[in-house]
C-alpha positions as CSV (number, residue, x, y, z in Angstrom):
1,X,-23.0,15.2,24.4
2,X,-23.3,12.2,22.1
3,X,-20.2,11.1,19.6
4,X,-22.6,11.8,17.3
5,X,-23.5,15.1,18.7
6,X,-20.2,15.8,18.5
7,X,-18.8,15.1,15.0
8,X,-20.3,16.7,11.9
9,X,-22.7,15.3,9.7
10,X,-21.8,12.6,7.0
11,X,-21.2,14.3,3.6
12,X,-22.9,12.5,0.9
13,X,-21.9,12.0,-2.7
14,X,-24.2,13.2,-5.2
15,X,-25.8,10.5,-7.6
16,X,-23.4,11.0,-10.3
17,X,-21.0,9.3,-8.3
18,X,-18.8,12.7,-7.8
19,X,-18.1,15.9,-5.5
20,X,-18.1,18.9,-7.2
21,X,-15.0,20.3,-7.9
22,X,-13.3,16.7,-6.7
23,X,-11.5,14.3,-9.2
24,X,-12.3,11.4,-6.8
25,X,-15.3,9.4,-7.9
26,X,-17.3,7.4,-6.0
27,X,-17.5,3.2,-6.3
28,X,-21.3,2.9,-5.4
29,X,-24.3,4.8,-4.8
30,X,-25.3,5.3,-1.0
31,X,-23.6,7.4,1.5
32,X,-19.9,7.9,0.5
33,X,-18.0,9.3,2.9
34,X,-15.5,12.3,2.0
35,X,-12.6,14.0,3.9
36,X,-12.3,17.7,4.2
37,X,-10.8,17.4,0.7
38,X,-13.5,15.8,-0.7
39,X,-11.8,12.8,-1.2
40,X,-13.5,9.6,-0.4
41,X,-12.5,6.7,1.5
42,X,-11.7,3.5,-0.6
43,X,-8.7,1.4,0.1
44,X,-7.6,0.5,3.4
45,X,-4.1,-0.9,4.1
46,X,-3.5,-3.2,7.2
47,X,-0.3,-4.1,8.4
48,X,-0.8,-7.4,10.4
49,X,3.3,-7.0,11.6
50,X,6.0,-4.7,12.5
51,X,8.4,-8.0,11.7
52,X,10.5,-8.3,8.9
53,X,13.1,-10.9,7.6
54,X,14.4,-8.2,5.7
55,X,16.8,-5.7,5.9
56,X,16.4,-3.4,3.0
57,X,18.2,-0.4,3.5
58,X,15.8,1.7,2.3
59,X,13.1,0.7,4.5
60,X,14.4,-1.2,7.6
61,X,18.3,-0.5,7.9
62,X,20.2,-2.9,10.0
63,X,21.8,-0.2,12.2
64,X,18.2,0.6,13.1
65,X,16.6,-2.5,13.2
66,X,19.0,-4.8,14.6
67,X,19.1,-7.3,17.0
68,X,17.8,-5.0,19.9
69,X,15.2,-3.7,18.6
70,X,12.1,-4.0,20.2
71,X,9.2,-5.4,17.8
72,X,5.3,-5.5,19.5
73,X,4.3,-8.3,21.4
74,X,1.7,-10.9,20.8
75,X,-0.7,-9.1,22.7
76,X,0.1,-5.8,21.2
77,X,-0.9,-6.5,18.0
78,X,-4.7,-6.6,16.7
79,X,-6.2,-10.1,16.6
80,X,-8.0,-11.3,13.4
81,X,-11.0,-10.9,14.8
82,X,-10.4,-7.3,15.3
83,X,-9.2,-6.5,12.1
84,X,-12.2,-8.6,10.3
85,X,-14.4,-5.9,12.6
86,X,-12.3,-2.8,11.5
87,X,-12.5,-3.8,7.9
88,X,-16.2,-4.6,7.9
89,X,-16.7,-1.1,9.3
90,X,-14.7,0.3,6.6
91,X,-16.2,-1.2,3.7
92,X,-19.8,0.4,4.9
93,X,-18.2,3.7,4.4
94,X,-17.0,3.1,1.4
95,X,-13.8,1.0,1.1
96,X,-13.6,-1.0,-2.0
97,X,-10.2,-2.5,-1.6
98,X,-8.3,-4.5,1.5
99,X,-4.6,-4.8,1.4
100,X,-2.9,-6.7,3.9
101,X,0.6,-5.5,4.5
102,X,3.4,-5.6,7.2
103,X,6.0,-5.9,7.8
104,X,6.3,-9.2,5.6
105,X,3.1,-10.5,6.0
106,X,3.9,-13.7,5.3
107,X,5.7,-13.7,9.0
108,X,2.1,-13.4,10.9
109,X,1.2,-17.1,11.8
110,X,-2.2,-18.2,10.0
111,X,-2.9,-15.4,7.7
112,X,-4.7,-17.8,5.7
113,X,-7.4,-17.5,8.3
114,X,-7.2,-13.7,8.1
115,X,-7.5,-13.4,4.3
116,X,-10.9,-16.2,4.8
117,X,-12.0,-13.8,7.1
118,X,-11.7,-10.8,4.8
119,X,-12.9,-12.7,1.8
120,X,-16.1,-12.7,3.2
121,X,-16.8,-9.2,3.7
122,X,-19.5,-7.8,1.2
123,X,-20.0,-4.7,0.3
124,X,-23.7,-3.1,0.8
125,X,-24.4,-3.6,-2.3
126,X,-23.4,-7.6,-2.2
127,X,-20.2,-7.6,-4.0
128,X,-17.0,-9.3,-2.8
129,X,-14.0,-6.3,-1.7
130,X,-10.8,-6.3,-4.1
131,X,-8.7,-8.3,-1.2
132,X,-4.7,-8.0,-2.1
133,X,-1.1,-8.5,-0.2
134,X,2.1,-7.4,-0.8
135,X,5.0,-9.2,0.5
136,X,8.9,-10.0,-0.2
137,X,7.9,-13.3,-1.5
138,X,10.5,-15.1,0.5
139,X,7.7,-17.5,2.2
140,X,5.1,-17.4,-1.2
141,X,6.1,-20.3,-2.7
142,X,4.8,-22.6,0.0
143,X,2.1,-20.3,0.6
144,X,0.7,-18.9,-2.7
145,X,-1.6,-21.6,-2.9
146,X,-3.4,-22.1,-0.1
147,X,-3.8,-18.1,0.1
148,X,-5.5,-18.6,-2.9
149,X,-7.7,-20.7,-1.5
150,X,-8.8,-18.6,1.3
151,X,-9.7,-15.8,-1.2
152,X,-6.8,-14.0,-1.8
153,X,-7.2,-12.1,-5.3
154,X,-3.6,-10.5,-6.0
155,X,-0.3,-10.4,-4.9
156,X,2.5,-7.4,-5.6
157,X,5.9,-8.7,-4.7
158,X,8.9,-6.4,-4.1
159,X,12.1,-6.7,-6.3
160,X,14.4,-4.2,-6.7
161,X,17.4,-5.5,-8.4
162,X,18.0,-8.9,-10.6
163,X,22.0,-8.5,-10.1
164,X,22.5,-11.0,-7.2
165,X,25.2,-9.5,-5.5
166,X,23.3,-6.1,-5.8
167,X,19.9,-7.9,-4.6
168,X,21.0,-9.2,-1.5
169,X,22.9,-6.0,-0.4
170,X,19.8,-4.2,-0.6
171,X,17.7,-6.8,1.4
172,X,21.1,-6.6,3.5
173,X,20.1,-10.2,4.7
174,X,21.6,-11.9,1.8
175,X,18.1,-13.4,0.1
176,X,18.9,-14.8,-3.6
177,X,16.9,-13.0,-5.5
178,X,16.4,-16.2,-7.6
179,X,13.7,-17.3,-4.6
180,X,11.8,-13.9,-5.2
181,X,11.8,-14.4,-9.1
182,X,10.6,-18.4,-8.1
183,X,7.6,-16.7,-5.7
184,X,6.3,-14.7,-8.6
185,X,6.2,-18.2,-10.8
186,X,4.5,-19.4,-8.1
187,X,1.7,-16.8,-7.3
188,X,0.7,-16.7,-11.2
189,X,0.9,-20.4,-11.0
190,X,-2.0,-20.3,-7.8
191,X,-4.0,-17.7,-9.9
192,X,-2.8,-14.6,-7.9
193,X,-2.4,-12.3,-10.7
194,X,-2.1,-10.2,-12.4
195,X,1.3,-10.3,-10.3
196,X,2.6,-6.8,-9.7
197,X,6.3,-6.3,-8.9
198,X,7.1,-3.0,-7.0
199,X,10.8,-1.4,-7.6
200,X,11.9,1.1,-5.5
201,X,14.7,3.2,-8.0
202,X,17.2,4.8,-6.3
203,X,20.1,6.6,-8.3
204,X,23.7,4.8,-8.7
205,X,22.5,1.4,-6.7
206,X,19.7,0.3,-9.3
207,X,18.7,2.9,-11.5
208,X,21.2,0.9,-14.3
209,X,18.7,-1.7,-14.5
210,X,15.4,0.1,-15.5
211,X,15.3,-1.6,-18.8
212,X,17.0,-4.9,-17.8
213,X,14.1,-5.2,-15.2
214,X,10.9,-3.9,-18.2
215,X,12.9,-6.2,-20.9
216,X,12.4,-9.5,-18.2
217,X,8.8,-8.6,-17.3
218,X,7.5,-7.5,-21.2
219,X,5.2,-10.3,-22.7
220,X,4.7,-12.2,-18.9
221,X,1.1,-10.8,-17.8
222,X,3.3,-9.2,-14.8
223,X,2.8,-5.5,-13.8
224,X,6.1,-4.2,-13.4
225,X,6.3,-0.6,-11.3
226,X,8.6,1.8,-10.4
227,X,8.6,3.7,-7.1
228,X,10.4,6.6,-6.1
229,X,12.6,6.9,-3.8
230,X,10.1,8.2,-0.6
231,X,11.6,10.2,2.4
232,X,9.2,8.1,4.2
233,X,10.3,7.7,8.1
234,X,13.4,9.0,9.5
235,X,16.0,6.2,8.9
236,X,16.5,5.6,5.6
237,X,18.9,8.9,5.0
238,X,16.4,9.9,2.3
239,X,17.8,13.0,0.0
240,X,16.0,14.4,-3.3
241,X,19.4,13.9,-5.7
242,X,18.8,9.7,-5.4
243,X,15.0,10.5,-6.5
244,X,15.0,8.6,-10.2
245,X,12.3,10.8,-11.5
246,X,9.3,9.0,-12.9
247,X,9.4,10.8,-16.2
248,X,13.0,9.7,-16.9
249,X,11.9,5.9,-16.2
250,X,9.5,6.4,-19.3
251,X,11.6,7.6,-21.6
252,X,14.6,5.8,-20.8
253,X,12.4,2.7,-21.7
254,X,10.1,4.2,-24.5
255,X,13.3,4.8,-26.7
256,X,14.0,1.1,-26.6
257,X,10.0,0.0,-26.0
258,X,7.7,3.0,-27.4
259,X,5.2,3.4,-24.2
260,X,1.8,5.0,-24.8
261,X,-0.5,6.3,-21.6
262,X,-3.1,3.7,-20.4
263,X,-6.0,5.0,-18.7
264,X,-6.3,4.8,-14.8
265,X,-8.3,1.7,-13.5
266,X,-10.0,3.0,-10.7
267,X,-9.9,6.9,-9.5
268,X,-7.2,7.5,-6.9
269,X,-4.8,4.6,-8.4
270,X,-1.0,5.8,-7.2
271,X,-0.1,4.0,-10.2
272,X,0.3,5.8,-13.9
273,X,0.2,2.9,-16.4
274,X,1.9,2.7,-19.3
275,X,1.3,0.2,-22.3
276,X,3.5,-1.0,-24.6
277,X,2.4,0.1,-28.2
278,X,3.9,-3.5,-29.1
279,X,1.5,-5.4,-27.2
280,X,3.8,-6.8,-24.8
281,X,1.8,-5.6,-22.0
282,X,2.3,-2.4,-19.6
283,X,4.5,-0.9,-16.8
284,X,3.6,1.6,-13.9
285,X,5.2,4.6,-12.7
286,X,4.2,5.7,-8.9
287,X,5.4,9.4,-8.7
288,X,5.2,10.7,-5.1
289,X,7.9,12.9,-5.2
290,X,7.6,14.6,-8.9
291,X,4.3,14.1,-9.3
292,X,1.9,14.6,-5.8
293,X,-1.3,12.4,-6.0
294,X,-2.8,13.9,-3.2
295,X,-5.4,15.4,-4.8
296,X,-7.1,12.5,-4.9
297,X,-5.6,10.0,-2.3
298,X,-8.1,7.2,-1.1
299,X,-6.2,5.3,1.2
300,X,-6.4,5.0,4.8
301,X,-3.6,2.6,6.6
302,X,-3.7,0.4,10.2
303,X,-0.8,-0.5,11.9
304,X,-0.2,-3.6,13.3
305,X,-1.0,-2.7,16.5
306,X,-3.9,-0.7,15.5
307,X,-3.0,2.9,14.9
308,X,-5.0,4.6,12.1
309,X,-3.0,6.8,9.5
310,X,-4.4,9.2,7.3
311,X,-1.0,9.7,5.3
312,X,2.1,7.4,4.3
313,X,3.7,10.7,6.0
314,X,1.6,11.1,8.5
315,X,3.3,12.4,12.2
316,X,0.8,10.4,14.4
317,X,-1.9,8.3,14.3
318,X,-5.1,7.2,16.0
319,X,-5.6,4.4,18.6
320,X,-8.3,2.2,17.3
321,X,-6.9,-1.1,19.5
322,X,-8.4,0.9,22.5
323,X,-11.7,1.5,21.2
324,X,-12.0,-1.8,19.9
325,X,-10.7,-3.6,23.4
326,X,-12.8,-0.7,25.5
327,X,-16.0,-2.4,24.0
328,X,-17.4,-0.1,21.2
329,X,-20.1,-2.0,18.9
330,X,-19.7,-1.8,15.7
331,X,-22.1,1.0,14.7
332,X,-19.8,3.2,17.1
333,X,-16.8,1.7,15.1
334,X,-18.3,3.1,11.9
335,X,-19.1,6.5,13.8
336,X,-15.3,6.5,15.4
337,X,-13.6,5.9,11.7
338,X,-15.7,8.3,9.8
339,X,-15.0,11.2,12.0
340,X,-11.6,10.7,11.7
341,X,-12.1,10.2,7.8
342,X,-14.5,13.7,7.9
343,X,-11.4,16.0,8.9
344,X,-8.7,14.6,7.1
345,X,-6.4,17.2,5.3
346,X,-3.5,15.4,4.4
347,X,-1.4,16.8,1.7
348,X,2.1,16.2,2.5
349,X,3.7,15.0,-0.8
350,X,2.1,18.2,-2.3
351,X,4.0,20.6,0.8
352,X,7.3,19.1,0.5
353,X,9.3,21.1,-1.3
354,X,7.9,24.2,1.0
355,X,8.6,22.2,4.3
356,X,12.0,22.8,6.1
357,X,14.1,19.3,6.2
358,X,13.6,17.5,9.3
359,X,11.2,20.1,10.5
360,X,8.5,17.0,10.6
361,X,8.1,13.8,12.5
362,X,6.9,11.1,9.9
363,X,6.2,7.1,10.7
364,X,8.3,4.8,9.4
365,X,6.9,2.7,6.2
366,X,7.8,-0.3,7.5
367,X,5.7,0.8,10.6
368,X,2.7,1.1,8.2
369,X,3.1,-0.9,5.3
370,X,3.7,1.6,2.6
């Protein structure tokens, strides 16, 4: 029996660019591939590192990730070449938009050539993919330009505290967070906007400066947004009471800054926006413990090392370095990823509450880029 043979057909979108009874609508006509969900495939994260420079405790503890711990080799991790393949195959199924992740990104010697690599896959119908990176920001400002160059569209940029003192106990490496707020200067400077800043809100260490942080960004051009706290991984002693709802963000800056709902810019975006009725530009709110987007969740993610994952939650993933390094052409590249795509059924953030703590494995996000 063929791979072919073996996997089930391709489910095509209709012409109206949706799947009945799906919210998820599709970016171009042609085959559109869906998950068991009917959710399509359109944005695929790739981490191009397991390193860090940071400590965050939220993400990569220092008790955890210390001195001994033993990051991939060299030769573990996927070669450009590899990931340009992976991606191509990707966007003939339907992915619309590349983000390079880590790790810190910025670590992995040459991205430059990376991002030139992905900034010239087209998608079947000619256009250019939306090609973004997120990062600390510790190495953008020598960077941010010559990323630019090689075809980089966007950057988001972690901050979660403008305190100093409070800043560098989170990154737990003791980075001034006067270097991050410099590398957002300079990636709207090199045209890499608009810039988006991620917070990660976690209650009594920087839940105090929700409106500091929207009053600093209002008026810039700069997408400030606020994540929950995620009991992503295993490490980070995760527990529902430090969640800072998403809801209580908006309100708590809407009585100083009335906010009104802006409409979604693409279907699956993690991302409510929020505009100020002012002018002054908009904030996001990225709900995945309150609010369980799920329902229509786009996003596949590659390790460094080439491990496919379904979920941010996901238990294990699928080993695409072996396929790639046993010799598979391209064509059976495409076949390999949309079967894997076909019988998703990832739901996690929606069975949470239901699922018994601890009862469930889950990958690290610094493992998998978030």
């Amino acid at each position: 029996m063929t791979l072919s043979q073996a996997l089930p057909p391709i489910r095509v979108l209709p012409p109206t660019g949706r799947v009945p009874g799906s919210s998820a609508a599709a970016a171009s006509p042609g085959v559109n591939l869906v998950d068991a969900r009917d959710r399509p495939l359109r944005d695929l994260r790739i981490s191009v590192t397991d390193r860090c420079n940071f400590r965050c405790v939220y993400c990569m503890p220092k008790e955890i990730f210390g001195r001994d711990f033993q990051f991939r080799e060299r030769d573990e991790l996927l070669t450009f070449e590899e990931i340009e393949r992976l991606a191509r195959a990707s966007v003939q199924l339907g992915v619309r938009k590349l983000r390079i992740t880590g790790g810190e990104p910025l670590l992995r010697r040459g991205i430059e050539e990376l991002i030139e690599k992905l900034a010239q896959i087209r998608t079947p119908e000619g256009e250019p993919v939306d090609l973004a990176l997120t990062t600390n920001g510790s190495a953008l400002p020598v960077k941010a330009a010559a990323l630019k160059a090689a075809g980089l569209k966007r950057v988001t940029i972690s901050l979660d505290s403008l305190i100093e003192e409070r800043f560098q106990a989170i990154n737990d490496v003791k980075f001034p967070v006067s270097r991050v707020l410099a590398a957002i200067d300079a990636a709207s400077e090199a045209g890499l906007g608009p810039v988006k800043i991620n917070t990660v809100l976690k209650r009594g260490v920087n839940d105090d400066e929700i409106l500091s942080l929207a009053e600093k960004f209002r008026g810039t051009g700069h997408v400030l947004r606020f994540i929950e706290y995620m009991d992503v991984g295993a490490t980070n002693g995760w527990r529902l009471d430090d969640v800072v709802p998403s809801a209580e963000v908006v309100r708590r800056i809407s009585e100083r800054y009335p906010l009104e709902p802006a409409a979604p810019t693409h279907p699956g975006e993690t991302a409510k926006r929020w505009q100020y009725a002012d002018g002054a530009g908009e904030i996001g709110v990225i709900s995945s413990v309150t609010g369980a987007f799920c329902g229509d969740c786009s996003r596949a993610r590659i390790s460094a090392e080439g491990q496919l994952y379904t979920c941010l939650f996901a238990s294990s993933g699928y080993d695409l370095r072996a396929v790639l390094r046993d010799g598979a052409s391209d064509a059976e590249l495409v076949e390999v990823l949309s079967g894997r795509w076909r019988t998703r059924d990832d739901n996690y953030s929606e069975q949470r509450a239901a699922l018994t703590p601890g009862s469930r494995k889950r990958i690290e996000m610094s493992y998998i880029g978030g």
